[in-house]
SELUMDO-709125 format. One record per residue (C-alpha): residue number from 1; x, y, z. Coordinates in Angstrom, 1 decimal. Layout:
N
REC   i     xx     yy     zz
REC NUM      X      Y      Z
...
END
This chain:
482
REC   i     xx     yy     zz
REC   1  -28.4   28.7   11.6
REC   2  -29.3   29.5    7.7
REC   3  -26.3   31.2    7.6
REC   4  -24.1   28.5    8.5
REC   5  -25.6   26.1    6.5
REC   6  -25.2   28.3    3.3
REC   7  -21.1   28.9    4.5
REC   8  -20.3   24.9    5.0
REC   9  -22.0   24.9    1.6
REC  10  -20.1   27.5   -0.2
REC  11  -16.5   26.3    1.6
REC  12  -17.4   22.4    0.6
REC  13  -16.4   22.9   -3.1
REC  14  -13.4   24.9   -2.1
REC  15  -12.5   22.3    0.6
REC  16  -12.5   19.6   -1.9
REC  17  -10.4   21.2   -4.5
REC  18   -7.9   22.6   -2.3
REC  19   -7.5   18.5   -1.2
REC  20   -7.3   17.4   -4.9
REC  21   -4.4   20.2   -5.3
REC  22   -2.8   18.8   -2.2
REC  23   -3.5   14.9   -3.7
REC  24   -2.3   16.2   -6.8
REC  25    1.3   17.6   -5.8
REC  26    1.6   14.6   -2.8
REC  27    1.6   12.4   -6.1
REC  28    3.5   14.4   -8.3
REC  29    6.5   14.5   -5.2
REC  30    6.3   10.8   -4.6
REC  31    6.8   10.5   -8.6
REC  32    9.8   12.6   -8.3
REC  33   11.5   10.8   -5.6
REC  34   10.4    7.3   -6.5
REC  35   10.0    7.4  -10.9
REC  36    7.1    5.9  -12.5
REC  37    7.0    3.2   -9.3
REC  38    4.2    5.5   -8.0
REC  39    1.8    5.9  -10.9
REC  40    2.1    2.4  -11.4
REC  41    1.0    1.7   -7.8
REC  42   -2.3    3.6   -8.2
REC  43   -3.4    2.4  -11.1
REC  44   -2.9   -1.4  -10.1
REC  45   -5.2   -0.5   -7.1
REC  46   -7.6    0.8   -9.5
REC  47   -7.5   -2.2  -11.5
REC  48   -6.9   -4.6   -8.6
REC  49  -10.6   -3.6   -7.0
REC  50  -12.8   -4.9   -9.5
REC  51  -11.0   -7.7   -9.9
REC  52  -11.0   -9.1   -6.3
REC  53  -14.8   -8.1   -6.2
REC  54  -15.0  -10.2   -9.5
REC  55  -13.5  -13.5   -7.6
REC  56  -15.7  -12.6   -4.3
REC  57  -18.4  -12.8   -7.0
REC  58  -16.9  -16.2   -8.7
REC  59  -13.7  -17.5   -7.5
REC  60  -13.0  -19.4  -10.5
REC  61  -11.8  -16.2  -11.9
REC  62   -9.2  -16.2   -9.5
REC  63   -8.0  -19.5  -10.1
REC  64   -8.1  -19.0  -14.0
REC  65   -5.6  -16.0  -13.4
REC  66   -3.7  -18.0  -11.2
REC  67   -2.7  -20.6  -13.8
REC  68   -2.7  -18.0  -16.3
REC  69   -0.4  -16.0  -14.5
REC  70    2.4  -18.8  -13.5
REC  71    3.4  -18.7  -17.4
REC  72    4.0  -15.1  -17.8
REC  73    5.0  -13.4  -14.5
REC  74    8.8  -14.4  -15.3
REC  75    8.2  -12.4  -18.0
REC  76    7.1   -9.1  -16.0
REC  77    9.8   -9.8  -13.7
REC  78   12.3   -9.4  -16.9
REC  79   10.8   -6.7  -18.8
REC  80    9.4   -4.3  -15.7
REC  81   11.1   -5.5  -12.5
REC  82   10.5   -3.7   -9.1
REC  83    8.0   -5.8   -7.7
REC  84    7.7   -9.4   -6.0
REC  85    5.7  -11.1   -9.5
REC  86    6.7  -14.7   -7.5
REC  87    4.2  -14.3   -4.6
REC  88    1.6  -12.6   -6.6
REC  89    0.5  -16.5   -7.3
REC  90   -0.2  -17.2   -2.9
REC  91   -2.2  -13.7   -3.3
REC  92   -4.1  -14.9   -5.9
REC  93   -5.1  -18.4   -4.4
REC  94   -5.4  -16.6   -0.9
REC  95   -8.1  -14.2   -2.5
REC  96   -9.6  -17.4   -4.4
REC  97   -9.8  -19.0   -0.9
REC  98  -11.4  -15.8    0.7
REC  99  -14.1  -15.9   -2.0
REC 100  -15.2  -19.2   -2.0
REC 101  -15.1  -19.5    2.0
REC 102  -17.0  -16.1    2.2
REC 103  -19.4  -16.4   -1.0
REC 104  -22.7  -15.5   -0.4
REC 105  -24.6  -17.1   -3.0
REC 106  -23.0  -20.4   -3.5
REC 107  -22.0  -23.1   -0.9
REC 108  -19.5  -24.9   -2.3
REC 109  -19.2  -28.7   -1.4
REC 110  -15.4  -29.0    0.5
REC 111  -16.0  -33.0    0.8
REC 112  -13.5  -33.6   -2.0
REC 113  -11.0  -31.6   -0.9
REC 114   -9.9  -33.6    1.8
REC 115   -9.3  -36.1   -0.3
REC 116   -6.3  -38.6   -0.1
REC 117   -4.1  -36.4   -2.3
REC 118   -4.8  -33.5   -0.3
REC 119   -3.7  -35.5    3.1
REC 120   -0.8  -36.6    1.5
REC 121    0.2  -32.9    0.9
REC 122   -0.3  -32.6    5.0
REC 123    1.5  -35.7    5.7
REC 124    4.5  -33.9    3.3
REC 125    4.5  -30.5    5.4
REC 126    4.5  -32.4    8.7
REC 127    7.4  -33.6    7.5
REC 128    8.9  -30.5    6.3
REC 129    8.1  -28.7    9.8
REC 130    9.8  -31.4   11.9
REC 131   12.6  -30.6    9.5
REC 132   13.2  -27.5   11.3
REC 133   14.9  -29.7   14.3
REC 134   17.0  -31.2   11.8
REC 135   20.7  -30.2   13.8
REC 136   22.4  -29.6   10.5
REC 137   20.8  -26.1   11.3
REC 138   19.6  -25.0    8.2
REC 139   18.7  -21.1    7.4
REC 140   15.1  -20.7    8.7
REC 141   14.9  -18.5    5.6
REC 142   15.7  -20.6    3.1
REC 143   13.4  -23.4    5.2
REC 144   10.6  -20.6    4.4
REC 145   11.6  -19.9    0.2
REC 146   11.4  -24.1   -0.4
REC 147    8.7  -24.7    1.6
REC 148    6.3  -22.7   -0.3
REC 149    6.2  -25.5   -3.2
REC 150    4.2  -27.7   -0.4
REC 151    2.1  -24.8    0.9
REC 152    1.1  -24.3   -2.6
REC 153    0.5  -27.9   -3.1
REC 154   -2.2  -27.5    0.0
REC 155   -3.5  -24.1   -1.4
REC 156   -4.5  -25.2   -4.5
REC 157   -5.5  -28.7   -4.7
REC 158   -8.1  -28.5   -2.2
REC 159   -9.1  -25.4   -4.1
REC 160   -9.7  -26.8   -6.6
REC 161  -11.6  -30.0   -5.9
REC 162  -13.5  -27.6   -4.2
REC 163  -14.6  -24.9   -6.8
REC 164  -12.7  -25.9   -9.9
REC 165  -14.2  -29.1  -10.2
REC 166  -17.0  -29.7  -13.3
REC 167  -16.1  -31.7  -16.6
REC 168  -16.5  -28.0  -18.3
REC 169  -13.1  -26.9  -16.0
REC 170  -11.3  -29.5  -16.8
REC 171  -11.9  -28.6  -20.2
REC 172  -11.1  -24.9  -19.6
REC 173   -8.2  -26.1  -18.1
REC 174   -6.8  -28.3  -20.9
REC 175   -7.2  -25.1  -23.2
REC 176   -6.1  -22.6  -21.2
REC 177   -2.5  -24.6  -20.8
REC 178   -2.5  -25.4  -24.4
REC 179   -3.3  -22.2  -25.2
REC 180   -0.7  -20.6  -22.8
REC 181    2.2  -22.9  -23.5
REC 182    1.6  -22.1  -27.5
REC 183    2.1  -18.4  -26.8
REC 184    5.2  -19.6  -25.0
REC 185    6.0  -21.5  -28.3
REC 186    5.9  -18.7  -30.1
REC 187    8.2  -16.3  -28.1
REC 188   10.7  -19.1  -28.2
REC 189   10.5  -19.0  -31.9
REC 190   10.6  -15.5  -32.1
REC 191   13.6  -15.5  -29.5
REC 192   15.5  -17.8  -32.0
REC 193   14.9  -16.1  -35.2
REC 194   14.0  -12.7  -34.4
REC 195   16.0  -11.6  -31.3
REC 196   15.4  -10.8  -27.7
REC 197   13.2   -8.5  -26.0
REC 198   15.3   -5.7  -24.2
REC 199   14.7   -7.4  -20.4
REC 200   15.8  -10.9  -21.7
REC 201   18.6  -10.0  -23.5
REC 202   19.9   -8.3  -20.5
REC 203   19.2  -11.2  -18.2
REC 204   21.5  -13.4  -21.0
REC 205   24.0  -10.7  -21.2
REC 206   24.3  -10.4  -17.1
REC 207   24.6  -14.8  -16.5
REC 208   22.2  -16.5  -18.7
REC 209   25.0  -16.9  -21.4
REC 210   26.7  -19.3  -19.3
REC 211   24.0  -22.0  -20.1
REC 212   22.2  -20.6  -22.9
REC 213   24.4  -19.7  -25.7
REC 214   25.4  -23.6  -26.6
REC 215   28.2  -23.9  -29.7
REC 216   27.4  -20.3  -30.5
REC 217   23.4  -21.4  -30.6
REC 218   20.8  -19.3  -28.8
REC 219   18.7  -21.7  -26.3
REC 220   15.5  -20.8  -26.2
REC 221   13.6  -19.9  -22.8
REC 222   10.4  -18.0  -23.6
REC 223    8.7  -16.7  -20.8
REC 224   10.1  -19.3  -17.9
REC 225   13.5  -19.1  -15.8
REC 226   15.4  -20.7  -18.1
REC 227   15.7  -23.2  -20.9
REC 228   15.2  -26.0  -19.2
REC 229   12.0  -25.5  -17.9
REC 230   10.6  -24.3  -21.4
REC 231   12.0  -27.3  -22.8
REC 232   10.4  -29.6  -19.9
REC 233    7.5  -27.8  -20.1
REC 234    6.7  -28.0  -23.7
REC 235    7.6  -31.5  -23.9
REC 236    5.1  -32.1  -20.8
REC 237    1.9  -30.1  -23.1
REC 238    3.3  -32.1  -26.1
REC 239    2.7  -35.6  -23.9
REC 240   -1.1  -33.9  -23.2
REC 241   -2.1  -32.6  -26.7
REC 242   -0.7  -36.0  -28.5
REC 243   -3.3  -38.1  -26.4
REC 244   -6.2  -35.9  -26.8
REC 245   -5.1  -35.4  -30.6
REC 246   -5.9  -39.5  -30.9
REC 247   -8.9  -39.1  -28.5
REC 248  -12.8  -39.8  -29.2
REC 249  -13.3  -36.0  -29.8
REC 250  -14.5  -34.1  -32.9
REC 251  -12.5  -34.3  -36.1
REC 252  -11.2  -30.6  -35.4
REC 253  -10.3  -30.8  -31.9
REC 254   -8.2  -33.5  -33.2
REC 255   -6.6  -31.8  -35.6
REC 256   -6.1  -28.6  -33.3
REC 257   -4.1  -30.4  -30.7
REC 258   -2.0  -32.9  -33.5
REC 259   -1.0  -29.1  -34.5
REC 260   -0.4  -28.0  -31.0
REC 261    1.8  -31.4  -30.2
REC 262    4.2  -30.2  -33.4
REC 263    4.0  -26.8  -32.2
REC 264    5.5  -28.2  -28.7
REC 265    7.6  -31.1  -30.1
REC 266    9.3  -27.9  -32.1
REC 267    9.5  -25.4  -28.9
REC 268   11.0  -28.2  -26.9
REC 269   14.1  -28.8  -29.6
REC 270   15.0  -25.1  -30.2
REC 271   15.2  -25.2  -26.1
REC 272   17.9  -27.1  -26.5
REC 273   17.7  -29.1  -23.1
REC 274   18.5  -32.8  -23.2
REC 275   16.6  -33.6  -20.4
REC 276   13.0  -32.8  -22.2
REC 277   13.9  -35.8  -24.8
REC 278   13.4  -38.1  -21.6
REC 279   10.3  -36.6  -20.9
REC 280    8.8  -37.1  -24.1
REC 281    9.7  -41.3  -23.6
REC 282    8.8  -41.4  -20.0
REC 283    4.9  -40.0  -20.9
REC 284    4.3  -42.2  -23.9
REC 285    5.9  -44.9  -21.7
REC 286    3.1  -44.1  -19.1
REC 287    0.4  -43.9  -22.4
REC 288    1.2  -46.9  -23.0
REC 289    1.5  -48.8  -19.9
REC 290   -2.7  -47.2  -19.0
REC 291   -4.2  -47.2  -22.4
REC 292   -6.7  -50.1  -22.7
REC 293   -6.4  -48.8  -26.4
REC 294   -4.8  -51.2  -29.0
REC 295   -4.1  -48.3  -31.4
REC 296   -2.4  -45.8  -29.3
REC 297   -0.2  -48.2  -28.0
REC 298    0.8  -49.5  -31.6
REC 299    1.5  -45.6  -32.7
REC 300    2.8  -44.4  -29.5
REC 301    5.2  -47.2  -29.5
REC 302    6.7  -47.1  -32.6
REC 303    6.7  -43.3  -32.0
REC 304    9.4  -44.3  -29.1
REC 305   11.0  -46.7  -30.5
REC 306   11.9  -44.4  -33.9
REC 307   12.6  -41.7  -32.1
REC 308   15.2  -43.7  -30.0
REC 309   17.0  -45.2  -32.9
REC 310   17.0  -41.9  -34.9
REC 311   19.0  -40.1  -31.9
REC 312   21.1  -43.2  -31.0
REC 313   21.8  -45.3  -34.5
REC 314   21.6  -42.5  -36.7
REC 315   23.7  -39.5  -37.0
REC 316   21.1  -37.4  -39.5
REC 317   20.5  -34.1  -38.9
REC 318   23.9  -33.2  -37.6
REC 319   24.1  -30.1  -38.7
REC 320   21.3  -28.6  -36.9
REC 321   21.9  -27.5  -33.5
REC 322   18.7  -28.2  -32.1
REC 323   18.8  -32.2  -33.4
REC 324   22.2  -32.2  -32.0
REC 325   22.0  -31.2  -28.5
REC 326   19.2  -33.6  -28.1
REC 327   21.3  -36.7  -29.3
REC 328   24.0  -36.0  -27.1
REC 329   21.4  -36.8  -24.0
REC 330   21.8  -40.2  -24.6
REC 331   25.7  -40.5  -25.0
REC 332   27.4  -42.5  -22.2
REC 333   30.0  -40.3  -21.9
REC 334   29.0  -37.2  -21.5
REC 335   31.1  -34.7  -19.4
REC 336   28.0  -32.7  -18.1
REC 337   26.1  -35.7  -17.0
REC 338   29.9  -37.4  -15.8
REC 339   30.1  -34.0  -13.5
REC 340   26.7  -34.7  -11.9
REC 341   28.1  -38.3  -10.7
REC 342   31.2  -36.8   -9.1
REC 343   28.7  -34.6   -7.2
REC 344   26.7  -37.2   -6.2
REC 345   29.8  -39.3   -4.8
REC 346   30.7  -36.1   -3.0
REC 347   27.3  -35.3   -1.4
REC 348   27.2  -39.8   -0.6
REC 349   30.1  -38.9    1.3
REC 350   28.3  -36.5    3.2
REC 351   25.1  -37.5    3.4
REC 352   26.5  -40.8    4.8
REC 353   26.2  -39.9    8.7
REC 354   23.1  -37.5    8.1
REC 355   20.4  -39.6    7.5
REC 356   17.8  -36.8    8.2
REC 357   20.6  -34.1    5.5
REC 358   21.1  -30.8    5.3
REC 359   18.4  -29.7    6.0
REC 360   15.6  -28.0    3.5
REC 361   16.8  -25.1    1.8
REC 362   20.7  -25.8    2.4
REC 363   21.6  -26.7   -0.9
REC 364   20.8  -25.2   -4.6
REC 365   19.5  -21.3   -4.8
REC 366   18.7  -21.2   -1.0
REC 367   21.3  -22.5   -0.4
REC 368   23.6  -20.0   -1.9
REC 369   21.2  -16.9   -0.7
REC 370   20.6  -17.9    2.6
REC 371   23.6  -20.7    3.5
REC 372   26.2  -19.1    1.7
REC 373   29.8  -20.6    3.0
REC 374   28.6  -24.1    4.0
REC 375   29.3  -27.1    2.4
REC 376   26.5  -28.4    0.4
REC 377   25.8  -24.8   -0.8
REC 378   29.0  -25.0   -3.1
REC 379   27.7  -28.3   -5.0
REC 380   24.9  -28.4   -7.6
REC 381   22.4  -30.5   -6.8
REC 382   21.5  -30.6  -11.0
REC 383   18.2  -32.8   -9.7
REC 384   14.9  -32.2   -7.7
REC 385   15.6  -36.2   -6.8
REC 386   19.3  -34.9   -5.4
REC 387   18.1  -31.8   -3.8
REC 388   15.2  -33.9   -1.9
REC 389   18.1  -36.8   -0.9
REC 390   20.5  -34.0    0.2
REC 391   17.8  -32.3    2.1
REC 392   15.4  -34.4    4.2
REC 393   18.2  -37.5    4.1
REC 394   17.5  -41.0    3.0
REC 395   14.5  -41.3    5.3
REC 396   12.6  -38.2    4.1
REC 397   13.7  -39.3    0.7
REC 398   12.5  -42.9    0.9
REC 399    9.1  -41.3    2.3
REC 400    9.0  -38.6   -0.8
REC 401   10.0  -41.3   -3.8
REC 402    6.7  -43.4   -2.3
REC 403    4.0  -40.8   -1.7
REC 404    5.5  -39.8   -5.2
REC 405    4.9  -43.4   -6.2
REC 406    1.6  -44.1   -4.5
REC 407    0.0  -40.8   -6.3
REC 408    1.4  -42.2   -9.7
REC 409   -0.4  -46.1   -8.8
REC 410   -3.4  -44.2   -7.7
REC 411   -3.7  -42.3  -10.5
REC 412   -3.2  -45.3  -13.1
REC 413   -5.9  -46.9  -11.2
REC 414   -8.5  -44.3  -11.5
REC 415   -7.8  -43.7  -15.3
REC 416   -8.0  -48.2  -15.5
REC 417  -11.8  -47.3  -14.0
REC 418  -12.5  -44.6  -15.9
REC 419  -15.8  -45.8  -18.4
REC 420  -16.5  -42.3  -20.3
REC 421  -13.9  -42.4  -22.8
REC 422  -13.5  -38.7  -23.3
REC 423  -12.7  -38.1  -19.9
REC 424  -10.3  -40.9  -19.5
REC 425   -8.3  -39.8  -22.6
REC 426   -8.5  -36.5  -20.6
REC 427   -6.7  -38.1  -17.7
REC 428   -4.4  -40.2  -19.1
REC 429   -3.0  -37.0  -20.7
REC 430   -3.1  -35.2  -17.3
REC 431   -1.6  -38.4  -15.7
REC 432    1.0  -38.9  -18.5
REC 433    2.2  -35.9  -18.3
REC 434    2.9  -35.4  -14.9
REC 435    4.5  -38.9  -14.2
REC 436    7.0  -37.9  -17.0
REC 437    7.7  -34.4  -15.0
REC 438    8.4  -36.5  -11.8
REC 439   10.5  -39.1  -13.5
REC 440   12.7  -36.4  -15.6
REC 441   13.2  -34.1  -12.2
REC 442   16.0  -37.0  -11.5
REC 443   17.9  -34.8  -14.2
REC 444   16.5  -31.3  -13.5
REC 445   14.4  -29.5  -10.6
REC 446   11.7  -29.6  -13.5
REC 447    8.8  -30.6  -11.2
REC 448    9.4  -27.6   -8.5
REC 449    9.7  -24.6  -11.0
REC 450    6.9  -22.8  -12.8
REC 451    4.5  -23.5  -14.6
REC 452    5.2  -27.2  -14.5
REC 453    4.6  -27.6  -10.8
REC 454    0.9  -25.8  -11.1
REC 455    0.1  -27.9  -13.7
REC 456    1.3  -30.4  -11.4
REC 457   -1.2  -29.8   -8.4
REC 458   -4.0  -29.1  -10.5
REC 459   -3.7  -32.1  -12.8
REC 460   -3.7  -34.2   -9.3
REC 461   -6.9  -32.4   -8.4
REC 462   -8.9  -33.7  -11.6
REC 463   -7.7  -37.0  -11.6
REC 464   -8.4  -37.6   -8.1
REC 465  -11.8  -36.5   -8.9
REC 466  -11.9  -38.4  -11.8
REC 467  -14.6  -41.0  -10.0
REC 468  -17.0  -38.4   -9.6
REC 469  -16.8  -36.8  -12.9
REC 470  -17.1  -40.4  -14.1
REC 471  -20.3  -40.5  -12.3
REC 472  -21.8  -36.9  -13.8
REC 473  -20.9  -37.8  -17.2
REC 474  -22.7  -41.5  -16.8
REC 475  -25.8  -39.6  -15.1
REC 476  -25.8  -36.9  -17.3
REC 477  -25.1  -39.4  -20.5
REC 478  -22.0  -36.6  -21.7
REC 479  -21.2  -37.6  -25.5
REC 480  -17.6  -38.7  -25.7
REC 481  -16.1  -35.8  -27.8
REC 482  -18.1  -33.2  -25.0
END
C-alpha cells in the first residue's frame, strides 16, 4: 500500500507537466491556425473572471462599464475587429441583472422599476411582437437586429431604477458622460488636425468618404459610427453641461462644465452635421419652456435667438468649413434635404394601403442585409421618425410619436415639481437633452444609435425617479451644490 502511495506521488509532478507541455503546444497550434485570435481569447477570460465576480459583488460596476463602454466599442470594432463589440453591451446588463437578482448581501428594492416608463417600454415590444404578423413579411432577422433597441430599453431602465438609483449615481452618471463625451472631443480634434488612427482611416478609405470628406473637409467622427452621431451627440452633452454650468452648484463645478459646453459646442461643428445645430435649439427651447428660472431663460434665449440670426442673416465666418456646413442647415433649398422629400412622397405612395408598413427591419441597414431586393430597402429612410412611419405604419407611428410625447409631458412635469434645486437643474439637463435627441431624430436615426440612445434610457430612469430623490434630498436636507 506504501508503495503505491509513494508511486502516485512521484508520477503526480510528472503527470502535471507532461499536461502543461500538451496545454502548451494545443495553444501554440491553435495560434498557428487561428493568429493572435487565440492568445487574445485566454487572456480576456482571465480578465473577464474577476470582473463578473466584481458585479456579483456590486452590480453597479457592471452598469458603470456598460455606459462606459457604449462610447468606445466602435472604436475596438475599428482598430481590432474580429469580435461582436455590439452585443458585448446585452452581456454586460445581463451580468448586471444576474448580480443584482442573485446578490447575497443586498436586496435591492425592484418597486420602481415597474414604473410607468418601464410599462411603456412593454406596451412598445407588444407592439413590436404583433409586428411579426405584419403580411408585408418582413425578414425575421432583421425583425431580431431592430428590436434589440426596445429590449435594451427594458434591460436597463428597470436596472436601473433598481440599483442605479441614489442622488450620488446620478451624479456619477452626469460625470461619467461628460467625461466620456470629452475624450470623444478630443479624438475628433485630433482626427481634424492630426490624422487618423490606422482602423479609421481604413473605414473612410473603404465608404466613409462618401459622407465624410465634405468640399475637401475631413468630418469628424471620433469614436461613434459616423459623424452624425458625434455631432448629435456632442451637441446633446453640450445641452447637459450648459444647464448645470448656470446651476446652484460650487463656483468650480460651474466653471468645469461652461468649459466642457465649449469643448462640445466645438466637437459638434468640426462634425460637420447640420442636423446637431437643431439639436442645440430644440434643448434650450425645452430649458426654457421648464425653467421656473428668470435668468436662464433671459440667457438661454438670447443664446437662440443670436445664434439663429448669425447662421441665417449673416454670412461671417464663410471661410471656415465647420461655420459653413452648419448655415446651410437652414437654407430652404437645399438639395440633400429636397432628396429626403422625394423619398418621402415615394414611401407616401407606398405606405398608402399599408397602414401597419413594411414591417420592422425592412427598410434602412436591415433592410439592405436582411431584405435585400425589395422595395423599401432601396430608399433611405434619412430619419428615425421615417423609418418608424415606414415600419409599424401610421398606426404604430401615431402610437410611437404619443408614448414619445407622453414621456416628454411626464417628464416636464416631474422637473415643474421638483423643490431641491440642484437636482432639478440636474433633470432639466437630462430632460433637455433627450427631448432635443427625439425631436432632431426627424432628420437622422440619432436617437436609436450609440451612445445617444443609452443616455436615452438611463436619463428616463432618473427623471422618473426624480420624486423620490426629491424626497431623500428633503429628508436628508442635501445642500443644493451636493
Amino acid at each position: 500500500m506504501r508503495q503505491l502511495v509513494i508511486s502516485s506521488e512521484k508520477k503526480s509532478p510528472a503527470f502535471a507537466l507532461l499536461l502543461v507541455v500538451m496545454a502548451a503546444v494545443g495553444f501554440g497550434w491553435l495560434t498557428a491556425q487561428f493568429g493572435l485570435l487565440v492568445p487574445g481569447i485566454m487572456l480576456s477570460i482571465l480578465l473577464l473572471l474577476p470582473f463578473v465576480y466584481a458585479i456579483f459583488t456590486e452590480p453597479k460596476v457592471g452598469i458603470i462599464t456598460f455606459i462606459a463602454y457604449c462610447f468606445v466599442f466602435n472604436l475596438f470594432a475599428r482598430e481590432i475587429g474580429h469580435f461582436p463589440y455590439l452585443y458585448v453591451i446585452e452581456g454586460l446588463l445581463l451580468l448586471s441583472w444576474l448580480g443584482a437578482i442573485f446578490h447575497t448581501n443586498r436586496k435591492f428594492d425592484w418597486s420602481f422599476a415597474g414604473n410607468e416608463i418601464t410599462v411603456i417600454g412593454a406596451i412598445w415590444m407588444f407592439i413590436n411582437i404583433l409586428e411579426l404578423l405584419n403580411p408585408a413579411g418582413s425578414s425575421v432577422l432583421g425583425w431580431m437586429v431592430d428590436i434589440r433597441y426596445t429590449l435594451l430599453w427594458l434591460l436597463t431602465v428597470p436596472l436601473c431604477m433598481a440599483v442605479f438609483n441614489k442622488h450620488k449615481d446620478l451624479n456619477t452618471f452626469l460625470i461619467l458622460i461628460t467625461a466620456m463625451s470629452l475624450l470623444a472631443t478630443i479624438n475628433g480634434v485630433k482626427q481634424i488636425k492630426l490624422g487618423l488612427f490606422p482602423g479609421e482611416q481604413q473605414w473612410l478609405d473603404s465608404y466613409g468618404y462618401v459622407t465624410h470628406l465634405i468640399w475637401g473637409q475631413l468630418r469628424a467622427f471620433s469614436f461613434y459610427p459616423d459623424a452624425s452621431q458625434f455631432g448629435a451627440s456632442q451637441a446633446h452633452l453640450f445641452i447637459i453641461a450648459f444647464v448645470l454650468a448656470l446651476g446652484p452648484f460650487k463656483l468650480w463645478k460651474r466653471a468645469l462644465c461652461a468649459l466642457a459646453a465649449l469643448a462640445f459646442l466645438y466637437g459638434e461643428s468640426i462634425s460637420g452635421t447640420r442636423g446637431a445645430v437643431f439639436t442645440l435649439f430644440v434643448g434650450i427651447a425645452v430649458v426654457l419652456f421648464i425653467n421656473k428660472n428668470i435668468k436662464i431663460t433671459i440667457i438661454s434665449f438670447f443664446i437662440v435667438i443670436a445664434g439663429f440670426c448669425f447662421l441665417k442673416y449673416t454670412s461671417i465666418g464663410e471661410s471656415h468649413f465647420e461655420i459653413r456646413r452648419m448655415r446651410s442647415a437652414i437654407k430652404p433649398n437645399d438639395d440633400s434635404f429636397n432628396a429626403r422629400l422625394i423619398n418621402q412622397a415615394k414611401l407616401t405612395e407606398y405606405l398608402r394601403t399599408r397602414p401597419f408598413g413594411g414591417g420592422v427591419g425592412a427598410i434602412g441597414y436591415t433592410g439592405v442585409t436582411y431584405n435585400s431586393g425589395t422595395y423599401l430597402a432601396t430608399i433611405p429612410p434619412d430619419s428615425y421618425w421615417v423609418k418608424i412611419w415606414v415600419e409599424y405604419g401610421i398606426v404604430g407611428f401615431v402610437i410611437w410619436i404619443s408614448l414619445m410625447m407622453y414621456i416628454i409631458g411626464k417628464s416636464c412635469g416631474i422637473v415643474w415639481n421638483t423643490k431641491d434645486k440642484g437636482l432639478r437643474y440636474k433633470l432639466t439637463a437630462l430632460t433637455a437633452g433627450f427631448t432635443s435627441i427625439i425631436i432632431v431624430s426627424y432628420g437622422n436615426e440619432t436617437m436609436n444609435m450609440f451612445p445617444s440612445s443609452m443616455i436615452i434610457y438611463v436619463s428616463w430612469a432618473f427623471i422618473f425617479l426624480g420624486p423620490k430623490l426629491d424626497k431623500e434630498a428633503a429628508s436628508q436636507q442635501l445642500p443644493a451644490h451636493a
